[in-house]
TORBA-677078 format. One line per 8 residues: their letters; for each residue x, y, z of C-alpha. Coordinates in steps of 0.2 Angstrom, whole numbers, padded with zeros to 4 digits. Layout:
<vexmars>
A> X:Y:Z; ...
</vexmars>
This chain:
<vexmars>
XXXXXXXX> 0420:0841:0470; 0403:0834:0477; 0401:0815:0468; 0382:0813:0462; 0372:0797:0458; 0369:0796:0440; 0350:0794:0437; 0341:0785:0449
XXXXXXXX> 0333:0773:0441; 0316:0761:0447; 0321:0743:0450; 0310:0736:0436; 0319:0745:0423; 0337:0741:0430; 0330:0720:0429; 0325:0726:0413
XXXXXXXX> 0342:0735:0408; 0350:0717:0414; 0342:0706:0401; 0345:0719:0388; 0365:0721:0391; 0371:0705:0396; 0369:0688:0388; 0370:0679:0404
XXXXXXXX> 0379:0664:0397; 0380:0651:0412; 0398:0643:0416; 0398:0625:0413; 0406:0612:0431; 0406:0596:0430; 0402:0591:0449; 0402:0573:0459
XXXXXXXX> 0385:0564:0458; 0383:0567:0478; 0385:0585:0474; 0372:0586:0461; 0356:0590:0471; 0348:0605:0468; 0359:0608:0451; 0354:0613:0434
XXXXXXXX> 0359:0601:0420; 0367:0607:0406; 0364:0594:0391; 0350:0578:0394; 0360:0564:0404; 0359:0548:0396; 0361:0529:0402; 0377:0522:0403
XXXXXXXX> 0371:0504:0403; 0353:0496:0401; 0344:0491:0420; 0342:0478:0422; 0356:0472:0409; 0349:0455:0407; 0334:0447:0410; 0331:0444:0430
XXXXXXXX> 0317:0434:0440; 0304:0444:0447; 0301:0431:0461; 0307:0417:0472; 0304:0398:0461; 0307:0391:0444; 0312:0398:0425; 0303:0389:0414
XXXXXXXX> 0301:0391:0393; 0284:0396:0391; 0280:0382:0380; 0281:0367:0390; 0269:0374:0401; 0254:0373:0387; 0239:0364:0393; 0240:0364:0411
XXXXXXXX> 0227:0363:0422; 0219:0358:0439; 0213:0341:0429; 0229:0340:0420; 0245:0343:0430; 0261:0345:0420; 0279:0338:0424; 0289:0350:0418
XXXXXXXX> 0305:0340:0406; 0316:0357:0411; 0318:0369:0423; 0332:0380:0435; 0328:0385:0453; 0328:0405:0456; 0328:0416:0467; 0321:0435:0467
XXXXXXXX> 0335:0447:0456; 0345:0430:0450; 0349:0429:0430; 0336:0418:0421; 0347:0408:0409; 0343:0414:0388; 0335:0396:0387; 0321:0400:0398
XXXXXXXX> 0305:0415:0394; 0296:0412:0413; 0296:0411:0431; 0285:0401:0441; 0283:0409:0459; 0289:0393:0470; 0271:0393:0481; 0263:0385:0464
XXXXXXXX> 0272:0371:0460; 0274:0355:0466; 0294:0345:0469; 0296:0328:0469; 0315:0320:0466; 0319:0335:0457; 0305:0336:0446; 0291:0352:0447
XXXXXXXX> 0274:0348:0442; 0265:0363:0438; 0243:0366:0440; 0242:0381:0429; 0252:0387:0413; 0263:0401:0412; 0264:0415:0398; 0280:0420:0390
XXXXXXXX> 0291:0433:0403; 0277:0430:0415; 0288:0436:0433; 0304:0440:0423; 0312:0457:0423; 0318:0457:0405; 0333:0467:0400; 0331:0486:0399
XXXXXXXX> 0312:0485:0408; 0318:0501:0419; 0330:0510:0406; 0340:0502:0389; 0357:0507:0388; 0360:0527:0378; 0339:0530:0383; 0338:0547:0390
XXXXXXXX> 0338:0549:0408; 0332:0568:0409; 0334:0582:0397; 0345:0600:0400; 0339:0612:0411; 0333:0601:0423; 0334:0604:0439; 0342:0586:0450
XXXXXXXX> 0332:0583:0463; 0339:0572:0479; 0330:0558:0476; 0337:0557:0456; 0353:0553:0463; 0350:0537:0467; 0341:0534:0450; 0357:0542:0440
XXXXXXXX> 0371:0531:0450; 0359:0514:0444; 0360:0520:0428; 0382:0523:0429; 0380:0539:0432; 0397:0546:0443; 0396:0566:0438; 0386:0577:0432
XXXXXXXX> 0387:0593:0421; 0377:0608:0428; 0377:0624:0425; 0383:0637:0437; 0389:0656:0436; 0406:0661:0444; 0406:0674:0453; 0420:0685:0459
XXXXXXXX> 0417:0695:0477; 0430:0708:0480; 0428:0717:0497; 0436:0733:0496; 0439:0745:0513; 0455:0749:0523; 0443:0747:0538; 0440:0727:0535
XXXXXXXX> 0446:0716:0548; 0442:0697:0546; 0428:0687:0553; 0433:0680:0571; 0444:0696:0574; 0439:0709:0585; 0438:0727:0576; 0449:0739:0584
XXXXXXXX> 0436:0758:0585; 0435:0762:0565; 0437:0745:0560; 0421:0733:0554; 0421:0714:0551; 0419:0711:0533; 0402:0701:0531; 0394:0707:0515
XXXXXXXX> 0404:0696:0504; 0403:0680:0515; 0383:0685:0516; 0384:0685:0497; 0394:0668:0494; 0381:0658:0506; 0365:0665:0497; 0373:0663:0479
XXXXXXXX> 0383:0647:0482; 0362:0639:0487; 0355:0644:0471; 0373:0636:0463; 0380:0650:0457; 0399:0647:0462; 0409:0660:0470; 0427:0665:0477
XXXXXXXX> 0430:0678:0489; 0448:0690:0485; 0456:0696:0497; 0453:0713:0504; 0457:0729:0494; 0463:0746:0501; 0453:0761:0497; 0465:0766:0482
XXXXXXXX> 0458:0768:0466; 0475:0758:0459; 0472:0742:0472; 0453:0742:0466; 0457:0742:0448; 0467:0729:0448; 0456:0720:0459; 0442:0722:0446
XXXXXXXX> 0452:0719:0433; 0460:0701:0441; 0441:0697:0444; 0433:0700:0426; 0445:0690:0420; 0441:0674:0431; 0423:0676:0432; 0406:0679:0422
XXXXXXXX> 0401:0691:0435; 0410:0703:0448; 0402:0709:0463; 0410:0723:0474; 0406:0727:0491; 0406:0745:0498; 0414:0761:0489; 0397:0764:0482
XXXXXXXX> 0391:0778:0488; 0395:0797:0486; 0410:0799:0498; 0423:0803:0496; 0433:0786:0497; 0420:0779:0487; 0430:0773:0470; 0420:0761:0463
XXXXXXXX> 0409:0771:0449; 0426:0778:0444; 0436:0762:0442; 0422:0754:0434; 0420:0769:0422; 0438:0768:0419; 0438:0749:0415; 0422:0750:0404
XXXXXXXX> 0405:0759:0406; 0394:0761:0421; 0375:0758:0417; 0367:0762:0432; 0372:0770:0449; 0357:0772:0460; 0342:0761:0461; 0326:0768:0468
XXXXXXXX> 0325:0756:0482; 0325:0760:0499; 0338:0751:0509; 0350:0749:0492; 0351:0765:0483; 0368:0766:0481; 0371:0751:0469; 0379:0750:0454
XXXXXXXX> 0379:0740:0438; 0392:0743:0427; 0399:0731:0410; 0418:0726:0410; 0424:0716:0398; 0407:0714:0392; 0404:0705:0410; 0392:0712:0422
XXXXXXXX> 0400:0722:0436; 0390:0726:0453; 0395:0736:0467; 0385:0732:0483; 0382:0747:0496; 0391:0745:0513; 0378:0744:0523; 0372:0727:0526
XXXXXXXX> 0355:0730:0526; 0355:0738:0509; 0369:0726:0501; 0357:0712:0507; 0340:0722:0498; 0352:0722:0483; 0356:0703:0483; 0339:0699:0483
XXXXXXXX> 0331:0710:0473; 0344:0713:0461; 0355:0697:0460; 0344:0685:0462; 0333:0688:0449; 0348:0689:0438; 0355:0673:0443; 0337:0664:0433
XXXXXXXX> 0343:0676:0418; 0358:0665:0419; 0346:0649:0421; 0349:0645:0438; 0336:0639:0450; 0329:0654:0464; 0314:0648:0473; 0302:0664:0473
XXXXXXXX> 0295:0669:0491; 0278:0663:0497; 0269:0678:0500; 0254:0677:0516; 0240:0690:0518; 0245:0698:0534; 0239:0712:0547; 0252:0726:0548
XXXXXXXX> 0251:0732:0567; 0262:0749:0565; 0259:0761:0552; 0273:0765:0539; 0275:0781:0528; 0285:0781:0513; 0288:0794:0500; 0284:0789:0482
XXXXXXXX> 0297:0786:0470; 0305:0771:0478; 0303:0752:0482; 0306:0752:0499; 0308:0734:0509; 0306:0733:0529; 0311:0717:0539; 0296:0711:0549
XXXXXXXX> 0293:0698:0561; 0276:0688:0558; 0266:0675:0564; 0249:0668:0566; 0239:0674:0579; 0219:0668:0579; 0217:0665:0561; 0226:0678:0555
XXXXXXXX> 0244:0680:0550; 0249:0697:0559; 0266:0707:0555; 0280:0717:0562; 0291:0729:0556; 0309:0728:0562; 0323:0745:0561; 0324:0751:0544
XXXXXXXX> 0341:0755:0550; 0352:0747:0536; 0366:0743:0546; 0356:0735:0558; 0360:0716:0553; 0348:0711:0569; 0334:0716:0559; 0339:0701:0547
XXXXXXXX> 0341:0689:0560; 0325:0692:0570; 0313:0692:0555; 0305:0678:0547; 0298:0692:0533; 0300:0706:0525; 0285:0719:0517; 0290:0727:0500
XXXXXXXX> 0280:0748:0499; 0280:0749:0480; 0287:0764:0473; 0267:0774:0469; 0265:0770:0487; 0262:0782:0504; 0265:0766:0513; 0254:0756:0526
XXXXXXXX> 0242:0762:0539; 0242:0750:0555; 0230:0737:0552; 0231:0737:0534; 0233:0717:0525; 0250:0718:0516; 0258:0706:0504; 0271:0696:0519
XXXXXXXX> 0286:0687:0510; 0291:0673:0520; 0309:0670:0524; 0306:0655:0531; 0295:0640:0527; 0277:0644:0530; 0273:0630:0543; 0289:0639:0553
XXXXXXXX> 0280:0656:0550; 0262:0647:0556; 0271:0642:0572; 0279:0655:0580; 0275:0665:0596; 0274:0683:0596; 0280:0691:0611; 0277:0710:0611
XXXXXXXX> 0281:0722:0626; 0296:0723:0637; 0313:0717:0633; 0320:0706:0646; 0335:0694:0643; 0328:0681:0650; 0314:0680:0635; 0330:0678:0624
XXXXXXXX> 0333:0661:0635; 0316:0656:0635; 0317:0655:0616; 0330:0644:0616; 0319:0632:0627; 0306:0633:0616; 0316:0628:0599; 0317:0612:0600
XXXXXXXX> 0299:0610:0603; 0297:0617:0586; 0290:0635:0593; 0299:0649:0588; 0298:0664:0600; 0298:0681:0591; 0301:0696:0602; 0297:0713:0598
XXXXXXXX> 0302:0728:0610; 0290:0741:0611; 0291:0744:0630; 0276:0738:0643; 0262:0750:0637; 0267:0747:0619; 0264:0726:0623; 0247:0728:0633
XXXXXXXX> 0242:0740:0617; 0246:0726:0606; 0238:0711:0616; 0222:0726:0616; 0222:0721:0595; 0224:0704:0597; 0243:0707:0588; 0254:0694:0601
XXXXXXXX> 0251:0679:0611; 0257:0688:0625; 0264:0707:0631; 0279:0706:0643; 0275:0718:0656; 0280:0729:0673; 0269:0743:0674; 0270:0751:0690
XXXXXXXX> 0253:0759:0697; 0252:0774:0708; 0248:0762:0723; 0263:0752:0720; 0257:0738:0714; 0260:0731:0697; 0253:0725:0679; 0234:0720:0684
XXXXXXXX> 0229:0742:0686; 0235:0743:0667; 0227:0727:0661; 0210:0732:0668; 0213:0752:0661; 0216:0747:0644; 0208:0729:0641; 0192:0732:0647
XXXXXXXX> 0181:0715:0646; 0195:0705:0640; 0200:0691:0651; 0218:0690:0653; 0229:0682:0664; 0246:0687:0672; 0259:0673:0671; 0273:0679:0684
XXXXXXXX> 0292:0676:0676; 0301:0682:0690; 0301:0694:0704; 0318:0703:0695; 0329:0718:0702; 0329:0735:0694; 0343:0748:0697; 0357:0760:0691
XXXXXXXX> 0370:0751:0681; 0387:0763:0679; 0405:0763:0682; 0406:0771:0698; 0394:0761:0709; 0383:0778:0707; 0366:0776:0716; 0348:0784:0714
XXXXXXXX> 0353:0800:0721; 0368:0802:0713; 0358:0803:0697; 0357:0823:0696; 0369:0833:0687; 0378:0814:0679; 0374:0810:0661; 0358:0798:0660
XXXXXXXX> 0353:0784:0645; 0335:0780:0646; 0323:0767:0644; 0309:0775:0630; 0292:0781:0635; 0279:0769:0639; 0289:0756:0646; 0290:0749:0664
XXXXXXXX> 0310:0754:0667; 0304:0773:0662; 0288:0774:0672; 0299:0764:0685; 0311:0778:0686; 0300:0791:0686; 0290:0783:0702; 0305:0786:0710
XXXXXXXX> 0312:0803:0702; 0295:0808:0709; 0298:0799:0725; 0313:0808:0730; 0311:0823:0724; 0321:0823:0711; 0319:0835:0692; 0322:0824:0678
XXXXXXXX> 0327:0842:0672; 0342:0840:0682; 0349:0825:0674; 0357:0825:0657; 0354:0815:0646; 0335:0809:0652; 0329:0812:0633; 0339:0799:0626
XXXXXXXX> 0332:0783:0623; 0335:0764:0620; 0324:0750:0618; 0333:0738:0628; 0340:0734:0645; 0358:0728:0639; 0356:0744:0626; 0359:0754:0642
XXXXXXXX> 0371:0744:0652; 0381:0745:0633; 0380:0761:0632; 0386:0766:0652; 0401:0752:0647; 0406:0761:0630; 0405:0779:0639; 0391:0786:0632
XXXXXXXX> 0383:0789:0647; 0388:0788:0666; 0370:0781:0672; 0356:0771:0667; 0343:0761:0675; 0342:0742:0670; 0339:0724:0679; 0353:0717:0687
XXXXXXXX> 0355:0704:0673; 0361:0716:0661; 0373:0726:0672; 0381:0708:0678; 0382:0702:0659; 0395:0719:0654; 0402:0717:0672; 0396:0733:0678
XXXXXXXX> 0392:0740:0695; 0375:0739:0698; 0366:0748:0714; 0347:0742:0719; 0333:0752:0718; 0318:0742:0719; 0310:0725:0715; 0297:0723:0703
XXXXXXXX> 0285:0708:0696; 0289:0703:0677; 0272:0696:0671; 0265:0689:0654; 0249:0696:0650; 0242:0682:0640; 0225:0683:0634; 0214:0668:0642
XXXXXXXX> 0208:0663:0623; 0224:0659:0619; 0229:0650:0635; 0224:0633:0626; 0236:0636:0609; 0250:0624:0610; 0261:0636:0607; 0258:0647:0624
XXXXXXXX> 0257:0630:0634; 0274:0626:0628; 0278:0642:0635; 0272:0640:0650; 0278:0623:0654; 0294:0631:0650; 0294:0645:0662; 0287:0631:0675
XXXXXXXX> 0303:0622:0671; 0318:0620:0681; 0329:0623:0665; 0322:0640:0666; 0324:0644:0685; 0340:0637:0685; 0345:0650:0670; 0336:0663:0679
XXXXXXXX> 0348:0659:0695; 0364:0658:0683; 0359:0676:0677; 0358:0685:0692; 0346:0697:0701; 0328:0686:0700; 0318:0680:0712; 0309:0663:0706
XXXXXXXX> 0296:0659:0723; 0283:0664:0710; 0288:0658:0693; 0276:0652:0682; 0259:0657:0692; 0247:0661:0687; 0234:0677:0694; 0218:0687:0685
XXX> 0221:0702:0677; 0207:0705:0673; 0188:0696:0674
</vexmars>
């Protein structure tokens, strides 16, 4: 029997079902003060002791009683009959209601003579002036901030009682191996559950991750059972979908009612909510993707039902540069890459693939299409949430164009100068297009003319007027990666991965197909398409394919053979309006630097004579 999703229901009435269902009572820890930071408390915090606890000079000189002081003047100095020298934090004896600063009386044989009379506690920290013993310190629900813990350990305080929701993860899957162990074909590292504890233990929820259950109904039983019994809240990752090894709806059926399984989003449909024991129950998809859209969308907001602290996202106006479809019915939620170009925020979609877990990395936000949407046209201003702070998002550098290792290595240069490099691959043509919009710093780029000559043809063709400049990486070697130490003409008849229309590598090869004579008709294969140069080194390494055609870099990083078939010239195509931002000149003082030739060197197959030049693209 085909499984079915129960009714799909819109994530705004699933929130809503949340609050309805579940009481979300918060657990109670008691937690060391240096732990406290960023907790919720549960009850108001009260002083063990009063601060100061008796009464203390404000300044360096002498306690006085107040009274003996009466009368004095410039004209009518004052011996005083009774005094004690103090020092800035010393007790001032009971006897005494002032302090004198030292700079204003006179000694002579141990008497002071004083010029001006004091009033009573004049310079004297009486006891309890910051906080009397049992005065509140700060109410419940109230959220510690890092700077309080100082105040709370002067006031005796050594722990603290915060609120916090325990939450039990139970991956389930007979394919699971560990993190740090190598899956076998069929296997996958489990990483939904340890994603899940880092974003919920920040927020102070408190979690522990079970150990790994078979796909047996019996196993995931118990393990649900075990789980309700320890925690407020069980989360379950994978065996949500319909397959046929996916057990969770029934188990949690079985053990008590399941409220929801299928949530219009889009990645996360699969998701369940069900109620054991009276506690909530959710089952995460499998993909990462989608388990991670159901952590933030769905978990999160219920983690502040429970009263814990989530930060909402900053959300920036920013440019869209790819159109994105949708059918209504669905929130769906893309992964993008932003960053500031001019003064405009501009932004990237990343795969939608939702076991893609790259996507995630590489962007710093994310776009959400509401359900009643048709989606984005390019160039449309949407609603960007930042995934990192906005001064991160305002400094980054957009790359757009040819993929390259190298760019990979120049990032890392540039981190610690604050810059972070974002690259998108969308091939040569795809990056010039882009730089055409004003939507990247700069376009990697190794377009091949009909003359043989490169990049300055396309830049003139396509950006007109604009003033560009080429900024050489590195003279680099293109050729056929395979097992057998194939070469060009071996091509015909051999199964092919290609490089995607519009980028250098694929107007490379067919220069030469056309060159030599040779039908791309003949060559298996010459349809498919990756986006990157390791992508087809990985995917002649893994079998897929006997040939491709990638820089050496990439066949020397898989340890592949690798058979020359020409040199070319990989530029960056900066437009010369942006040649003064700090964040291109950080580029190109590292490209100029000898960290980055020397990394170039290491990596095999670049000539660096002209690194970091400079040549007109265009006027």
């Amino acid at each position: 029997m085909v499984k079915r999703y129960l009714q799909v229901k819109p994530l705004d009435d699933v929130l809503a079902l949340l609050g309805r269902e579940f009481s979300c009572i918060p657990s109670v820890i008691t937690v060391p003060l240096e732990n406290a930071s960023g907790r919720i408390t549960v009850g108001p915090i009260f002083a063990k002791y009063s601060v100061p606890e008796i009464h203390l000079s404000a300044m360096d000189g002498i306690a006085v009683v107040s009274a003996d002081t009466k009368g004095a003047s410039e004209q009518h100095p004052v011996t005083l009959p009774r005094t004690v020298r103090v020092n800035t934090g010393n007790v001032v004896p009971q006897e005494y209601d002032a302090v004198i600063m030292i700079e204003d009386v006179w000694e002579e044989s141990g008497k002071y003579t004083i010029r001006k009379s004091a009033s009573p506690w004049q310079h004297v920290r009486p006891a309890g002036e910051d906080l009397a013993e049992s005065e509140m310190v700060m109410p419940s629900r109230h959220r510690i901030r890092p700077h309080e813990t100082g105040g709370l350990a002067t006031y005796g305080i050594t722990e603290v009682d915060v609120i916090t929701v325990r939450i039990g993860l139970v991956p389930t899957g007979s394919e699971l191996v560990a993190a740090g162990t190598r899956p076998a074909p069929g296997q996958v590292v489990e990483s939904n559950t340890l994603m899940a504890k880092a974003i919920l233990d920040e927020v102070g929820a408190t979690c522990i991750r079970y150990p790994f259950v078979e796909d047996t109904p019996e196993k995931i039983r118990n393990a649900i059972r075990k789980a309700c019994s320890e925690n407020d809240l069980v989360i379950v990752s994978a065996g949500s979908s319909a397959g046929t090894k996916d057990y969770t709806a029934d188990v949690i059926a079985e053990l008590g009612v399941v409220l929801v399984h299928g949530i219009a989003t889009k990645p996360g449909k699969p998701a369940i909510i069900g109620r054991v024991d009276g506690k909530p129950v959710i089952g995460l998809p499998g993909y990462p993707l989608s388990a991670l859209t159901v952590l933030r969308e769905l978990v999160l907001p219920l983690m502040r039902m429970y009263g814990l602290f989530v930060p909402p996202y900053r959300i920036v106006q920013a440019q869209v540069t790819t159109a994105l479809a949708k059918e209504i019915g669905s929130d769906e939620y893309v992964a993008c890459t932003l960053g500031k170009v001019g003064d405009r925020f501009v932004i990237s979609p990343q795969s939608k693939g939702a076991g893609v877990q790259m996507s995630a990395i590489r962007s710093n936000a994310y776009i959400r299409l509401p359900r009643d949407s048709e989606g984005f046209n390019a160039g449309d201003l949407v609603d960007a949430r930042l995934l990192v702070p906005e001064e991160e998002a305002e400094n980054a550098l957009l790359i757009t164009g040819s993929h390259d290792p190298a760019i990979d290595y120049l990032a890392d240069l540039l981190r610690p100068k604050g810059v972070s490099l974002i690259s998108t691959h969308v091939g040569s043509m795809g990056g010039i297009l882009a730089l055409r919009k004003d939507e990247c710093h700069a376009a990697p780029t190794h377009l091949l003319a009909d003359d043989g000559t490169y990049n300055i043809t396309y830049v003139q063709k396509y950006l007109g007027v604009t003033e560009v400049d080429l900024l050489c990486v590195a003279e680099r070697q293109q050729g056929v990666v395979s097992r057998d130490g194939l070469s060009f003409t071996d091509l015909p008849g051999r199964l092919f991965v290609n490089r995607q229309k519009g980028s250098g590598t694929r107007m490379l090869l067919d220069y030469q197909l056309k060159k030599a004579g040779i039908d791309p008709g003949t060559i298996p294969g010459y349809e498919r398409e990756v986006t990157t140069h390791i992508a087809v080194a990985l995917a002649v390494k893994s079998r897929e394919a006997d040939a491709g055609l990638c820089v050496y870099s990439a066949a020397k990083a898989l340890n592949l053979p690798f058979v020359p078939v020409a040199s070319e010239r990989y530029e960056l195509a900066i437009r010369r309006e942006h040649a003064t931002d700090p964040r291109v000149v950080a580029l190109m003082e590292a490209i100029r630097s000898k960290e980055f030739k020397s990394i170039l060197e290491q990596l095999g197959g670049y000539e660096t004579m002209e690194t970091g030049t400079i040549r007109q693209g265009s006027p």
